[in-house]
N, C-alpha and C positions, 0 to 999 in steps of 0.2 A: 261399661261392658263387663260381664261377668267370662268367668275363668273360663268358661264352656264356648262360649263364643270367640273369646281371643282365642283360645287353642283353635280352630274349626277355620280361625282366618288364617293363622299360620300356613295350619294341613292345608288348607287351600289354595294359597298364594305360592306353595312351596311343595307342591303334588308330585311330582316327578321323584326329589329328593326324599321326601316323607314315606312313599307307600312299601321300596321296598323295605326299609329300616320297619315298618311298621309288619310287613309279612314276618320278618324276622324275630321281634317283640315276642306277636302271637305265637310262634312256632314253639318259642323257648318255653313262655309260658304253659302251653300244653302240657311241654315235655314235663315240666314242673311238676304239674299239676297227676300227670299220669304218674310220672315216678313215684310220689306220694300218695297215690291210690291204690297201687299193685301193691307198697309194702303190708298193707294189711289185706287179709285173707278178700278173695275175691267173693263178694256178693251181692244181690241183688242191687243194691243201692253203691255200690262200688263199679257195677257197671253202667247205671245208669248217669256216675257222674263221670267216667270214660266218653259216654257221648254226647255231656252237655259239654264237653272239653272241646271234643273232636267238631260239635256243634259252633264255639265261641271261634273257634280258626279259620274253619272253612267257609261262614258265611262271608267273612271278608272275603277271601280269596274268591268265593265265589263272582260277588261282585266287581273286584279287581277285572275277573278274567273275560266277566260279562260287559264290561266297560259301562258301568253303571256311571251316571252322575257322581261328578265330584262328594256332593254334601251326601250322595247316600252311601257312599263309599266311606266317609271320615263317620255317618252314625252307626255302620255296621264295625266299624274298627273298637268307638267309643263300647259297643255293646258287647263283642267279645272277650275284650280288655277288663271292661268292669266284669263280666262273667266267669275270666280266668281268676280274675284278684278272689274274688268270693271265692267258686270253687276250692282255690288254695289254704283261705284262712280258712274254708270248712273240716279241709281234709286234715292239714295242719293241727286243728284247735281238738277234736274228736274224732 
């Protein structure tokens, strides 16, 4: 089994305890992500990476709140996650 699958059996077997820890995750992350975005002058590509931000949080939660399938629930977490981390090392790096 590869690393993406054990995680996925975790989040799964252990749903209840995982999702909100995981809303929280994403939250912070944002927050991260936006703080590091405003310090530099706001522009075009400064706002568009605000809603790839605002985009990486809310699809979970959207799905959360739609009572999605477990597994599409734990791939819209993995996608936001992975979409914060980027955005951060973007904003961060340049």
């Amino acid at each position: 089994m590869n690393f993406y699958s054990k995680l996925q059996q975790y989040y799964l077997s252990k749903f209840y305890l995982i999702f909100p820890a995981a809303m929280i995750i994403l939250a912070c992350m944002g927050a991260f992500v936006t703080y590091f975005v405003t310090q530099n002058k706001m522009s075009p590509l400064n706002f568009t990476f605000l809603f790839l931000s605002v985009l990486g949080a809310m699809t979970y939660l959207a799905a959360i709140l739609s009572q999605a399938p477990r597994k599409t629930t734990f791939n819209f977490f993995v996608f936001g996650f992975v979409l914060e981390i980027l955005l951060l090392i973007w904003v961060m790096i340049f």
